[in-house]
C-alpha positions in Angstrom: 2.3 0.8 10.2 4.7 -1.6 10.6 8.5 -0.7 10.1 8.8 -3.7 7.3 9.5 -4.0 3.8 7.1 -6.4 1.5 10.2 -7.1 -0.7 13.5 -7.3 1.2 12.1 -7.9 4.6 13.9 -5.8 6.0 12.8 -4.7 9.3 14.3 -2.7 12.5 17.6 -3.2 14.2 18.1 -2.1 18.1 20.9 -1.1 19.6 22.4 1.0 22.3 22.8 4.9 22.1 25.8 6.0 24.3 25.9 9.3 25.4 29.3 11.7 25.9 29.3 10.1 29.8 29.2 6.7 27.8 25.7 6.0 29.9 24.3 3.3 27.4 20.2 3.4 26.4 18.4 1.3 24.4 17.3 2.8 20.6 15.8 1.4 17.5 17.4 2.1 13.9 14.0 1.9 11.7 14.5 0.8 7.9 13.7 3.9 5.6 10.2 2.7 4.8 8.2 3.8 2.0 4.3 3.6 0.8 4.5 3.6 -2.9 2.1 2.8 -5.9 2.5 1.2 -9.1 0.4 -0.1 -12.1 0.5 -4.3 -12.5 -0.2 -3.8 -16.2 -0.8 -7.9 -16.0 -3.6 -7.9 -13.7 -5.1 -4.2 -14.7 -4.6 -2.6 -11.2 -2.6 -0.3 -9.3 -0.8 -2.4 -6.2 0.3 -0.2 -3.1 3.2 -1.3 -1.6 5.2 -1.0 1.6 9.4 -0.8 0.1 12.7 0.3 1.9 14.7 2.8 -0.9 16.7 0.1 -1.1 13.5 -2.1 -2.4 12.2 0.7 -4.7 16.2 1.4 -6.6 15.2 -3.1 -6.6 12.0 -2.6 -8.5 13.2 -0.1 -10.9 16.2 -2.3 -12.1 14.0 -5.5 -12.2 10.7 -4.4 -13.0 7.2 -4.4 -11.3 6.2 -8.0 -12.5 9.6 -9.3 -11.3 8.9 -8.2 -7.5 5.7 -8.8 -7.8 6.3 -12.2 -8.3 9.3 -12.4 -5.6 7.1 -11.0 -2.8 4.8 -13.9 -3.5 6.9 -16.4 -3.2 8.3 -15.5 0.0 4.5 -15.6 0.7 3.5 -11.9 0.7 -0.2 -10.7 -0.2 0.2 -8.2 -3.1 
């Protein structure tokens, strides 16, 4: 599954990790990624969607049609 969210786009960062004898390693700081489900009461279906938290706290303030509509702009397949 990719690490990306349909609505913000939000996607990994990388960095470096440095340990107590400041030896520096690559690492990879993965968006909080969710799999969630709700109805589209205009098109009668249930869409399943791929959100950060950030994207869900989004969807509950603007509504389901709203994102709906803004991941399709961006060009997004809902």
């Amino acid at each position: 599954m990719s690490r990306r969210c349909d609505l913000t786009g939000r996607e990994p960062g990388f960095g470096r990790s440095v340990s107590h004898s400041h030896v520096r390693t690559s690492r990879r700081f993965d968006p909080n990624v969710q799999r969630k489900r709700y109805w589209l009461a205009s098109e009668g279906r249930h869409v399943r969607l791929r959100l950060s938290t950030d994207a869900i706290r989004t969807i509950d303030r603007i509504g389901i049609e709203a994102a709906v509509a803004r991941i399709r702009a961006r060009g997004g397949k809902v």
